[in-house]
N, C-alpha and C positions, 0 to 999 in steps of 0.2 A: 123818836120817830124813825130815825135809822135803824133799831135794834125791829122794830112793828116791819120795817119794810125787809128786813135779811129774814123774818119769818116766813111773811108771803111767800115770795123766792124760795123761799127751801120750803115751802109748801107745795107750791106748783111744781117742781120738781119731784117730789115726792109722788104726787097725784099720778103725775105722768109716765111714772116707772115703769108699772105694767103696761103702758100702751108704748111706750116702749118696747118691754121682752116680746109685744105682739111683732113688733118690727124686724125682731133677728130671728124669732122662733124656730129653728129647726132651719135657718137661712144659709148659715156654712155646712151644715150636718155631721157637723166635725166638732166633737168637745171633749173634753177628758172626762173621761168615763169614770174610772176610777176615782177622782177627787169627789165628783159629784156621787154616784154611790154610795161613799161612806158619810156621807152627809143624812143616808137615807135609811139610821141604824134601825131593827127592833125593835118592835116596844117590850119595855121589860116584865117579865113575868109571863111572854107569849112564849108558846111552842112553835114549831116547826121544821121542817126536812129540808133536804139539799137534792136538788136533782143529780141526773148523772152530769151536767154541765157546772154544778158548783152551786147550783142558784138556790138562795135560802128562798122556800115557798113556806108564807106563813100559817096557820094552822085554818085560819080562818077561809082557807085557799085549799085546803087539801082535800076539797070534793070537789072537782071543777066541773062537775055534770050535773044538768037539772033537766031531766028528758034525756033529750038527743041534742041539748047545746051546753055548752061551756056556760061557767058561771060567768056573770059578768064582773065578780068580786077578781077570779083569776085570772080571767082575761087582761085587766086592768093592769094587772100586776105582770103580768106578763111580756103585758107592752112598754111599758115604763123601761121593765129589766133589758128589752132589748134595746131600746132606742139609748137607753144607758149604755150599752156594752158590745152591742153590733158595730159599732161606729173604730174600735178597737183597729179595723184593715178598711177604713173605709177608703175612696177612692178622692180624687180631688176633681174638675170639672173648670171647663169654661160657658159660659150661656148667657143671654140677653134677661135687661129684666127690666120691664115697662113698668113707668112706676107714675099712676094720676092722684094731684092733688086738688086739693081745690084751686090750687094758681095756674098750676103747669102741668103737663105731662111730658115725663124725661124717658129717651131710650140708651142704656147704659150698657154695656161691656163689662162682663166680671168673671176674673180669673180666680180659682183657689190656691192660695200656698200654705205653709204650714205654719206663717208668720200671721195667715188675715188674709182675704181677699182683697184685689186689688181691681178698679173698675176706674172705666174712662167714660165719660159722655160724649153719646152720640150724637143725637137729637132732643130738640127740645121744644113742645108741643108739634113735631113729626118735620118737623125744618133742621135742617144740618146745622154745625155752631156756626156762627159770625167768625171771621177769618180772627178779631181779637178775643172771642171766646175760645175758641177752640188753643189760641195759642197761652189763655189764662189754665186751657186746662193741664195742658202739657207742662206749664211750668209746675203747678201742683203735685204733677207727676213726677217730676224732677227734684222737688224739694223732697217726697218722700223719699228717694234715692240717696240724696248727697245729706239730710239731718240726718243724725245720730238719733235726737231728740224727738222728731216725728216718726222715725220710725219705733222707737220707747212706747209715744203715747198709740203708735198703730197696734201693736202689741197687746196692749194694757186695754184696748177698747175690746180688740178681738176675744181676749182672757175673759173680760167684765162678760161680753155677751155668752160667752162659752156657760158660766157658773149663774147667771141670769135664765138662762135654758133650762139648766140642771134643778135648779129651783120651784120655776113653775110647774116642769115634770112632775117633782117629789111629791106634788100636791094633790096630782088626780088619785091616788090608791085609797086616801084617809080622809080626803080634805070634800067627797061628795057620795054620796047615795047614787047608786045602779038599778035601773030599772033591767027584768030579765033580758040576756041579750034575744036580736031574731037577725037570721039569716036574710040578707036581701041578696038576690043576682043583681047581675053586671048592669043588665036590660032595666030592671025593675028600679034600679036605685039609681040611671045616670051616672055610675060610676065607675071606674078604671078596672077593677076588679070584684072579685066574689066579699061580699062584706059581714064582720058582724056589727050591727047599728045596738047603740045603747043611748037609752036618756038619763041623763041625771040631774041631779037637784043638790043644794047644800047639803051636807052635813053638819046639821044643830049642835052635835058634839065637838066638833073639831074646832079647837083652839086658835084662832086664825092671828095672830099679831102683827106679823111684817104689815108693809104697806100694800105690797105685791097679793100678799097671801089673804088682805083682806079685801081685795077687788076682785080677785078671782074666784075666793070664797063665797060671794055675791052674786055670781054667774048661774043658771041653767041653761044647760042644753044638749046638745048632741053628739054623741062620737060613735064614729066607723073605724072598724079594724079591718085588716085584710083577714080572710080567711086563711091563707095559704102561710103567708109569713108573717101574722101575727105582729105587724106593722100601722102606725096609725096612719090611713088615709085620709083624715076631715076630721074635722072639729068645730064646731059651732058655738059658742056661748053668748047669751047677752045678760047683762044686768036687771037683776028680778027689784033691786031696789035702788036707793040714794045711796051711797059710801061716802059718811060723813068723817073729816077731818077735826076733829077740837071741836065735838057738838057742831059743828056743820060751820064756827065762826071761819078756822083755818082754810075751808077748801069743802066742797061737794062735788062727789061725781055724780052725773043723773043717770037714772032706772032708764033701761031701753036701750043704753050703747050696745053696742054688739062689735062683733068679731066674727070670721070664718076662715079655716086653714084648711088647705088643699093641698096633697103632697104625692107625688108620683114615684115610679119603680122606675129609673133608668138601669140600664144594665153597658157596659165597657164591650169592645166587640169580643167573642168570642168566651164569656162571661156568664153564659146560659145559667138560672136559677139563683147567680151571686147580683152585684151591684149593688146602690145606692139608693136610699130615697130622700127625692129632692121637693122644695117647697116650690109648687108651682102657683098659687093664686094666693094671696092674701088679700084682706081685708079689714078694715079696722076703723070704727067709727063710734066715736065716745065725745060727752062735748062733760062742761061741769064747769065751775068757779073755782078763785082762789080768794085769797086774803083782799079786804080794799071792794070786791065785786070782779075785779079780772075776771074775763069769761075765757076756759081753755075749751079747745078742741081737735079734735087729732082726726082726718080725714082721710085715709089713703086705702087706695087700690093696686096693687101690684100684682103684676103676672110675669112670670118667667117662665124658658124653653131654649129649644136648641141643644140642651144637655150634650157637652162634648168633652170626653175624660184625656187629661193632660198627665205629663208626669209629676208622681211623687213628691219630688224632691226640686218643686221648682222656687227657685230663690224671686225676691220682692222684682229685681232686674229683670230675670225672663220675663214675670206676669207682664211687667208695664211696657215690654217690647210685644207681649205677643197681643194685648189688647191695641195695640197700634196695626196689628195683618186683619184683615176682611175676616167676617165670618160667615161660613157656610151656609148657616141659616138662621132665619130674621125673621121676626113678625112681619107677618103677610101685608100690613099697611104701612111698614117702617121701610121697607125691603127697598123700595125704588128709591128710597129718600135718603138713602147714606152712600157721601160719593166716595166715589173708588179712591185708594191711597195710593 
């Protein structure tokens, strides 16, 4: 019976992997590029050329014109290769991020370092903390400081999300079918910038095994690229079927969750055409079983803003002092509700 129940348990964890990587996706916008890239070799026996930036483009990529638009085979790949390798001088950032569950809605503080970001809670459903919450939270902040060992597993979570990124990335070039791309404007599409929009659908071919790779193999739907810098701005997937665990005994996920990723162009002052892009709206909504009949579901909405570039080289100490100073600016509903320090 014990050995049946550590199954369950590491079924539902499993399940919940990918609705997990929805959670960090592109969240610190900071990951090692390099380690993740080479994860992303050739397949063997293909041809292909090296731009003048280095970039191996595969053969099946070396027409990237159908008309007057871009393939959306190369596009794909194009984007992948940056969101890989732009990140290389990326900038670090402080900014709010409103985050609704089905319990609560939390408004949080988060600084980037090079160690992980570091966040404090502000509010919680739009009321400031309770004088002993707010002092559980500072102590939490404090043990990140003074353990060795908490800051190890800060580390190691940051790492995990970084290579959990780099993963689901590796997937969009091979792992789905491209419908032709088309041009939408700013106006026409509700969207921050000039876009190219593509549909896609599985690819029957593609060998899907991870746990990850078979949930997201299962998805159709939609992606936007910037026109300009070839940057993903949106994505949308939902599950076109069940993703069955062990014949469906271990765990199911259900057909119809969904997901939607929004990401913006911040730029640093004086920065004109460089900057960052940051995850501004997520979404992520999947329900499914595990072992026994446990019913999982993962429910969240999160919006972040305020984008304000800090420095570089800020050790775990400065973030958790400087999410302790006011910030400039605050969602419009949060704003009157966090008292002054």
């Amino acid at each position: 019976m014990e050995k049946r129940k550590l199954i369950g348990f590491c079924c539902v964890a499993a399940v919940l992997s990918l609705v997990q990587a929805c959670d960090v996706l592109w969240a610190q916008s900071a990951f090692t590029a390099k380690s993740v890239a080479a994860s992303v070799p050739a397949k063997a026996g293909s041809s292909g050329t090296k731009s003048s930036s280095g970039k191996v483009i595969p053969a099946a990529a070396l027409n990237p014109v159908q008309g007057s638009l871009p393939s959306s085979v190369y596009l794909v790949r194009e984007v992948v290769y940056n969101e890989l390798h732009d990140h290389d001088t990326h900038g670090y950032w402080r900014y709010w991020v409103e985050r609704h569950t089905s319990k609560e809605t939390q408004l949080h503080e988060q600084v980037e370092t090079p160690e992980g970001p570091v966040n404090r809670l502000e509010l919680s459903n739009g009321q400031p903390l309770t004088t002993n919450a707010r002092e559980q939270e500072e102590r939490r902040l404090q043990h990140l400081l003074t353990s060795p060992a908490e800051q190890a597993d800060h580390r190691k979570s940051y790492t995990d999300d970084e290579h959990r990124i780099g993963r689901i990335l590796a997937l969009l070039p091979d792992a789905f079918l491209y419908e032709p791309a088309q041009e939408v404007s700013k106006s026409e599409g509700m969207l921050e910038c000039p876009c190219y929009h593509m549909r896609f659908r599985p690819n029957p071919d593609y060998p899907a095994h991870s746990i990850e790779s078979r949930i997201f193999h299962a998805m159709s739907g939609d992606l936007w690229v910037s026109v300009d810098y070839k940057r993903l701005v949106r994505l949308d997937g939902r599950l076109q079927e069940n993703v069955d665990f062990g014949y469906g005994i271990l765990g199911r996920l259900y057909k119809d969750g969904w997901f939607r990723l929004e990401r913006t162009h911040v730029n640093a002052a004086g920065n004109i055409g460089g900057g960052d892009w940051k995850t501004q709206r997520l979404e992520v909504h999947m329900t499914g079983r595990a072992m026994f009949f446990k019913t999982i579901a993962r429910e969240t909405s999160e919006v972040r803003g305020g984008f304000t570039p800090v420095p570089s080289g800020l050790s775990l100490q400065q973030a958790v002092v400087m999410t302790g100073e006011p910030m400039g600016v605050l969602p419009m509903q949060a704003s009157s509700a966090v008292p002054a320090r």
